[in-house]
C-alpha positions in Angstrom: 3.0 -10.7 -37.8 3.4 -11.0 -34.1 1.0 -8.7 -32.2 2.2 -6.7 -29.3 0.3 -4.1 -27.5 0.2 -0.3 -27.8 2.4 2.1 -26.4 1.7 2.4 -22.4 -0.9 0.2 -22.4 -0.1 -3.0 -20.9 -1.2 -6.9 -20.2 -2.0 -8.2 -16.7 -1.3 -12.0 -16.5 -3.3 -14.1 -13.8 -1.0 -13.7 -10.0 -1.1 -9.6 -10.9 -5.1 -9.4 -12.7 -5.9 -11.4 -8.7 -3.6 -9.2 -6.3 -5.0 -5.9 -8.3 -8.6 -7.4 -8.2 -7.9 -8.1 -4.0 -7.0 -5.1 -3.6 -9.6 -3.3 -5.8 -11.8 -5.2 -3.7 -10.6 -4.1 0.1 -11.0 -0.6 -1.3 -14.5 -0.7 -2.8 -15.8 -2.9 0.6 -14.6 0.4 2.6 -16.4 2.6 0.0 -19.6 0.7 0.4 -19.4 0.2 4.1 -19.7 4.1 4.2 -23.0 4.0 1.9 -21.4 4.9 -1.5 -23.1 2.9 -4.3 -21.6 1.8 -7.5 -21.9 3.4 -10.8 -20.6 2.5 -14.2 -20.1 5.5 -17.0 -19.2 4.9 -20.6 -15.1 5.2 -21.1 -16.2 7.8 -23.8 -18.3 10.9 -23.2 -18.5 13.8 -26.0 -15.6 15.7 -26.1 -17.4 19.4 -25.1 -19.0 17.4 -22.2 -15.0 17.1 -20.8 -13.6 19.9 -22.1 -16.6 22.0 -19.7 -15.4 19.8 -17.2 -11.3 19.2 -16.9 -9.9 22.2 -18.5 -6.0 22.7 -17.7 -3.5 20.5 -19.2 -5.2 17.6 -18.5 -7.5 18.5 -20.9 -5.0 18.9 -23.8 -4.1 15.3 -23.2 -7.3 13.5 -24.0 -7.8 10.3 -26.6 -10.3 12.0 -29.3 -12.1 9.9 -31.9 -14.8 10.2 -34.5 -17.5 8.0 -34.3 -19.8 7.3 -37.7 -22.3 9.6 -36.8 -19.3 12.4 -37.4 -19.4 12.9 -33.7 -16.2 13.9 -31.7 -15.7 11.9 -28.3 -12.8 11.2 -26.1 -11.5 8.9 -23.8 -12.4 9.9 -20.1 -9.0 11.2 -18.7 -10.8 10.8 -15.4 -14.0 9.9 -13.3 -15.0 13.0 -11.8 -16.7 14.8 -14.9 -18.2 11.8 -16.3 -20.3 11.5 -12.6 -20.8 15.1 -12.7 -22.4 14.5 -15.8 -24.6 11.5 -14.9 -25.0 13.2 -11.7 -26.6 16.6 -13.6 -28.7 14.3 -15.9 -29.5 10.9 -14.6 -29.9 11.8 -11.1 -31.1 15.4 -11.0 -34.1 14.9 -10.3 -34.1 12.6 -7.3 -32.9 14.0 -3.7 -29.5 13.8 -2.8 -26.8 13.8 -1.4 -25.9 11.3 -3.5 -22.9 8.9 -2.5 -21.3 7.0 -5.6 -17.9 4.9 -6.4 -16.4 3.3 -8.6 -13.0 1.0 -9.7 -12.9 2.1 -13.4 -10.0 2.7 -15.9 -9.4 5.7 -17.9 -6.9 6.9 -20.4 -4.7 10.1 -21.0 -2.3 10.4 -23.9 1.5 11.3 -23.7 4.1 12.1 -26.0 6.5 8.8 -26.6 8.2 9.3 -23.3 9.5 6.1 -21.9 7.3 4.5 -19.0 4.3 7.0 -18.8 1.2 4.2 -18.6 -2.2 5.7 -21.3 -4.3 3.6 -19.5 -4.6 3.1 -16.0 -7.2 2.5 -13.1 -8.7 4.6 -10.5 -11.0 3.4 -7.6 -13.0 6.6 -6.2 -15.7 8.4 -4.6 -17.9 11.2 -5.2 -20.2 12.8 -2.5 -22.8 15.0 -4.5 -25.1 17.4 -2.7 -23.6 18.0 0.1 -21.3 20.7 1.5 -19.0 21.9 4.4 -16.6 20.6 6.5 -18.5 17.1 7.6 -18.8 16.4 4.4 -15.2 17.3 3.4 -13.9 15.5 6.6 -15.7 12.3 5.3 -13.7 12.2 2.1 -10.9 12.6 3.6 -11.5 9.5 6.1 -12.9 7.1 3.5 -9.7 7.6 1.8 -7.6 6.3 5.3 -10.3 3.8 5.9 -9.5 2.0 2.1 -5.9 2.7 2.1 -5.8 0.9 5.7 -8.2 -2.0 4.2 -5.8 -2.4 1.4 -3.0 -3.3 3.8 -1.3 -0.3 3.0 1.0 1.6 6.0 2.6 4.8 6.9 0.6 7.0 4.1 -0.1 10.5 4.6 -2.9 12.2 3.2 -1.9 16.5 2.8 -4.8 18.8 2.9 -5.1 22.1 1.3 -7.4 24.7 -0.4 -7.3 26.7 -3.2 -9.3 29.2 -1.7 -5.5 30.5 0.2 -3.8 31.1 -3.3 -7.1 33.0 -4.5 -8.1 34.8 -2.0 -4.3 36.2 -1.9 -4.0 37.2 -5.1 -7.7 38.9 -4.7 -5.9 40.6 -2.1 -3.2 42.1 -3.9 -5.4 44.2 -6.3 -3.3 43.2 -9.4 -3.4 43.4 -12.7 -5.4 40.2 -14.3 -2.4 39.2 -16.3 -0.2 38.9 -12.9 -2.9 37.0 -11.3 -2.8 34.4 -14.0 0.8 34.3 -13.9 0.7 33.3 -10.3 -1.9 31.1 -10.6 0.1 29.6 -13.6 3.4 28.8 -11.9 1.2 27.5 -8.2 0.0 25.2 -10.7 3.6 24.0 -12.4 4.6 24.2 -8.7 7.6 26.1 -9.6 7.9 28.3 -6.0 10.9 30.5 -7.9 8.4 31.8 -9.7 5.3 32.6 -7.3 8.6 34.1 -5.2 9.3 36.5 -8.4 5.8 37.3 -9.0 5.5 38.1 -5.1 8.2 40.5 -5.0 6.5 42.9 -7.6 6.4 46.7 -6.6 2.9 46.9 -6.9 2.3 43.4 -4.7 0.9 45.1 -1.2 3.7 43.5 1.0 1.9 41.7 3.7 0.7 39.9 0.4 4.0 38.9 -0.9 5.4 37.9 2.5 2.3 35.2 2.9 2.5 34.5 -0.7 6.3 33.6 -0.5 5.9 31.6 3.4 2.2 29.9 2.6 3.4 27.5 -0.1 6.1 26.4 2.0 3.8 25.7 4.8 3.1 22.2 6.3 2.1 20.3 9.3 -0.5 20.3 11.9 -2.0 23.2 14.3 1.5 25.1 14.6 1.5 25.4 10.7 -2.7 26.5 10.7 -2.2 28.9 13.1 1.2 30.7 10.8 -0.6 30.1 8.0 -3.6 32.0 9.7 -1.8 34.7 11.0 0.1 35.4 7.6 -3.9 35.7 5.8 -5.3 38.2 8.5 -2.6 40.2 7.9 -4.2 40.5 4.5 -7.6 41.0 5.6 -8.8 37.6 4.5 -9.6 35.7 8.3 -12.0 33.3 6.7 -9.9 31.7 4.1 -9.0 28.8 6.4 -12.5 28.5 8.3 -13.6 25.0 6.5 -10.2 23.9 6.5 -9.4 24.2 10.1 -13.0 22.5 11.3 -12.7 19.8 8.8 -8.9 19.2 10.4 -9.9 19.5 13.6 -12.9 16.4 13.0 -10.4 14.4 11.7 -8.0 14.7 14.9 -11.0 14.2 16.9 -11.8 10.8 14.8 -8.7 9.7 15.3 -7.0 10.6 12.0 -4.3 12.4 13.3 -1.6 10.3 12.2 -2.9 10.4 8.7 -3.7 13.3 7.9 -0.9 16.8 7.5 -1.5 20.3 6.5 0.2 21.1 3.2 -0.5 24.7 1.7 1.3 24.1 -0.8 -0.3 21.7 -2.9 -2.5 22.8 -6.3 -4.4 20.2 -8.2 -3.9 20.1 -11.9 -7.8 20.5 -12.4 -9.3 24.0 -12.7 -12.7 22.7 -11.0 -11.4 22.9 -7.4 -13.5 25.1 -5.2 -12.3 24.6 -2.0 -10.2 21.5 -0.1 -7.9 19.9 -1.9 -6.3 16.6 -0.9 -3.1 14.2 -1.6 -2.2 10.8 -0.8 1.4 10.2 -0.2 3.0 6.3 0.7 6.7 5.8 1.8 9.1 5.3 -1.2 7.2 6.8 -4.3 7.9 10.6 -5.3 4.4 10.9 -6.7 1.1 11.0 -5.4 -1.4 7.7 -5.5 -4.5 9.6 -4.9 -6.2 13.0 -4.8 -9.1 15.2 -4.9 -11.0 17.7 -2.8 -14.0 19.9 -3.2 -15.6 21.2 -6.7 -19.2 22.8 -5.7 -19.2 25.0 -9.4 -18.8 21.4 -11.8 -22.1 20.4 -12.0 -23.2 24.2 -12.7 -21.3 24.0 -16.0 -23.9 21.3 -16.6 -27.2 23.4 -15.5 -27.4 21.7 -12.3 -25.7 23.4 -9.4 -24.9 21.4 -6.8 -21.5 21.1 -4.3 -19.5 17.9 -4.2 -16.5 16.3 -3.5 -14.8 13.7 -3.8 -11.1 11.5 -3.8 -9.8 9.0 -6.3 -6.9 6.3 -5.8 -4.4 5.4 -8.6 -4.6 1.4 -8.2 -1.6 0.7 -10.0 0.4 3.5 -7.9 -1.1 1.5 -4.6 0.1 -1.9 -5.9 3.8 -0.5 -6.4 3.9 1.2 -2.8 2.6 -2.2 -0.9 5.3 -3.6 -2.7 7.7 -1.0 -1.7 6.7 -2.1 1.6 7.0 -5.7 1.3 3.2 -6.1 1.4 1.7 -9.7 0.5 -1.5 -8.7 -1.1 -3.5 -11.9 0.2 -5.5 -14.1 -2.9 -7.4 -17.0 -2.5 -5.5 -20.4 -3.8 -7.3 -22.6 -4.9 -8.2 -26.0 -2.7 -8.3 -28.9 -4.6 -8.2 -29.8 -8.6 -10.7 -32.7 -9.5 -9.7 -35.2 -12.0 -11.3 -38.5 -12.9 -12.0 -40.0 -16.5 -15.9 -39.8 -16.4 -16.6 -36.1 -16.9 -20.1 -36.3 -15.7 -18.4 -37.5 -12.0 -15.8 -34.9 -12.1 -18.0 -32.2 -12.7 -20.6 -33.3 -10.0 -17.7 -33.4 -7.6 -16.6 -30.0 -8.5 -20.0 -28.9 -8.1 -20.4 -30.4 -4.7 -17.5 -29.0 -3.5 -17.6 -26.0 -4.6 -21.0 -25.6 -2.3 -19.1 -26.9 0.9 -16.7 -24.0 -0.2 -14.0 -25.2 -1.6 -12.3 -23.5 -4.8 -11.4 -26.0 -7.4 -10.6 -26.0 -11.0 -11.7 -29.4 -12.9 -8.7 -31.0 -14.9 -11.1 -34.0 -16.7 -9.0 -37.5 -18.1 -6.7 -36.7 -15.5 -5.6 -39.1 -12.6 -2.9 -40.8 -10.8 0.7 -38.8 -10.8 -0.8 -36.7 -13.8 -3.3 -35.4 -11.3 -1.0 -34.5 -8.6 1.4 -32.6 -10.8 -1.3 -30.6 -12.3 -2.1 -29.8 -8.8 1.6 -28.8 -8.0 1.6 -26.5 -10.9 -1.3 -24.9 -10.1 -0.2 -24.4 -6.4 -3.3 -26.3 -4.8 -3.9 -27.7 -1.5 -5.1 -30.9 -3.1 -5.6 -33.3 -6.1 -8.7 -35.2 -5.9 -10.2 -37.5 -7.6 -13.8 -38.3 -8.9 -15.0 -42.2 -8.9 -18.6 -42.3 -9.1 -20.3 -40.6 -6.5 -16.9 -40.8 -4.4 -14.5 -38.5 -4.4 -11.3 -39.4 -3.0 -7.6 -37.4 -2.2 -4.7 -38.4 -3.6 -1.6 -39.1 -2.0 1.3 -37.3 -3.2 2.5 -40.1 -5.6 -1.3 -40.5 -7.1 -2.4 -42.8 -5.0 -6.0 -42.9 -3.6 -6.2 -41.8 0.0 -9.3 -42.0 2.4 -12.4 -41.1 0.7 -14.0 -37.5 1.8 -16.7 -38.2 4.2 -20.2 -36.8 3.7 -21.2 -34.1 4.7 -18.0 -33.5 2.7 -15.3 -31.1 4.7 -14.2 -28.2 4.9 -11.4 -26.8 2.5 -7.7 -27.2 3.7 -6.9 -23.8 4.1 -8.7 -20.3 3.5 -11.6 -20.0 1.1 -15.0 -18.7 1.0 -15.7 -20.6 3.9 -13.9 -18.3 6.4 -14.1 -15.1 4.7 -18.0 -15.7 3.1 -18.8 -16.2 -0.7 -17.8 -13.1 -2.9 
């Protein structure tokens, strides 16, 4: 039988596993520069332990198993509940805020609709213990900072809250069941139907009007200030108070250009508390990132405490920096060392490798067999090991000019120039 792998799960062969792992990298070095430190949580937690957590659809999409012990688990569908988790056990009892990311995969399960991916990889932060509109405003720019970093151009990150859809159908002193119903079809996005439930006899209608015109709201300070006017109008002036400062911080840093307004956007999670945030790149109809603020998840663990965080889609970044012709930069490698005494070619290897030079060993080889294995695998060089000489070969096998001790350095970018990883 020839094996093939599941249903949307996929293989990554070498030039891909590197660009993805370059990129990965860019990302995570912004996440650290800002003082986030890595965690690591197992890709299963117990299903109740998620099911507190997620909620919503996403919950109703999870990979459960039985382990021996008759216990039921599930894939982690995302990161976010397992760190609230570790973050309400492990770390509860040492002083926060507590800055933590990650580059992790996790899994959600589909019907058998053609091209939806069960397994994919998201690189993230979380900033427990710590609220308002600094702290907001910092998610926010980490975000820029590692899409920037990873090369990528012309994204837009939208900023929202779900306090606006709550607080308006607070407002309207409803019924519960029309409530839900509007916070049903915010959720499916499906406007027509927030429009319906807006129009309602009973709907007070200053309530309707900023129901109907908030969702369609987005841009800068012209669209804050409509958006404002339509929620006073309801009696609800401080809806928008942490939005606006943490908006205004990020035009002050600079963000401007990054960042828009959009009222209209309603994460899929129920655990959203305040902003909520999406990442947008030219040419893809889908976000690659989002997240926002969730100060009532860790109290479903016993341990209140705010937090927010973001997370990126990696494999969504990849496609839009291809969409725009981006070269996600990996390091080639600089030589590969032949030479029929293995001992000599692997003390070459070894002393090259400390001048900073990435090389692959390719033992027995030599001559013309040498060079082509050095074509094929794209390296600067083909060298060969002779002793305790190591010379470069010409590019029909022949032996060159020895390399010179101190031996140099590589002939083109390596650890040297960017520092040892």
């Amino acid at each position: 039988m020839r094996p093939v792998t599941p249903r949307g799960f996929r293989d990554v062969l070498f030039a891909e596993a590197m660009e993805r792992e370059s990129v990965a990298r860019a990302m995570s070095d912004v996440f650290s520069a800002w003082g986030y430190a890595p965690v690591e949580t197992p890709v299963v937690e117990e299903l109740g332990t998620l099911e507190r957590g997620v909620g919503g659809g996403v919950g109703e999409g999870m990979f459960r198993l039985f382990d021996v012990d008759g216990s039921l688990l599930a894939l982690r569908p995302e990161m976010t509940v397992p760190i609230a988790r570790l973050a309400a056990s492990r770390l509860a009892d040492q002083p926060g805020p507590h800055r933590v990311r990650y580059v992790a995969p996790v899994f959600r399960e589909h019907v058998s609709l053609r091209g939806q991916a069960r397994q994919f990889t998201q690189a993230g932060v979380e900033l427990i213990g710590q609220r308002g509109p600094a702290a907001d405003a910092e998610v926010v720019a980490v975000a820029a900072d590692a899409l920037t970093a990873a090369g990528l151009e012309g994204f837009v990150i939208g900023l929202g809250t779900v306090k606006l859809l709550h607080d308006l159908v607070a407002a309207a002193d409803a019924p519960a069941e029309w409530g839900e119903a509007v916070l049903a079809a915010a959720h499916e996005h499906n406007i027509v139907e927030v429009d319906r439930l807006a129009s309602e006899m009973f709907v007070p209608p200053q309530v309707g009007e900023a129901l109907k015109a908030a969702f369609r709201l987005r841009g800068g300070a012209e669209a804050l200030a409509e958006c404002r006017a339509l929620l006073e109008a309801c009696g609800r002036e401080e809806t928008l108070s942490d939005l606006s400062e943490t908006y205004r911080i990020l035009e002050a840093l600079g963000y401007a250009d990054a960042v828009v307004l959009d009222f209209g956007i309603v994460r899929s999670f129920d655990y959203y508390t305040g902003l909520v945030l999406e990442v947008y790149a030219r040419g893809l109809g889908l976000p690659i990132g989002g997240g926002g603020r969730y100060d009532r998840l860790l109290a479903a663990f016993d341990h209140p405490s705010p937090a927010a965080g973001l997370a990126l889609g990696l494999e969504r970044v990849m496609i839009a920096l291809a969409e725009q012709g981006r070269v996600t930069s990996v390091p080639a490698l600089d030589a590969i060392v032949g030479g029929t005494d293995p001992v000599a070619a692997f003390r070459a290897a070894s002393a090259l490798r400390v001048a900073g030079w990435r090389v692959r060993l390719a033992v027995g080889e030599t001559g013309t067999g040498l060079v082509r294995e050095a074509e094929h695998a794209d390296a600067a060089e083909a060298v060969l090991a002779d002793g305790e000489t190591i010379y470069r070969l010409d590019r029909v096998g022949e032996r060159a000019l020895p390399l010179g001790r101190p031996l140099p350095a590589p002939p083109r970018s390596t650890w040297a120039e960017g520092g040892a990883r």
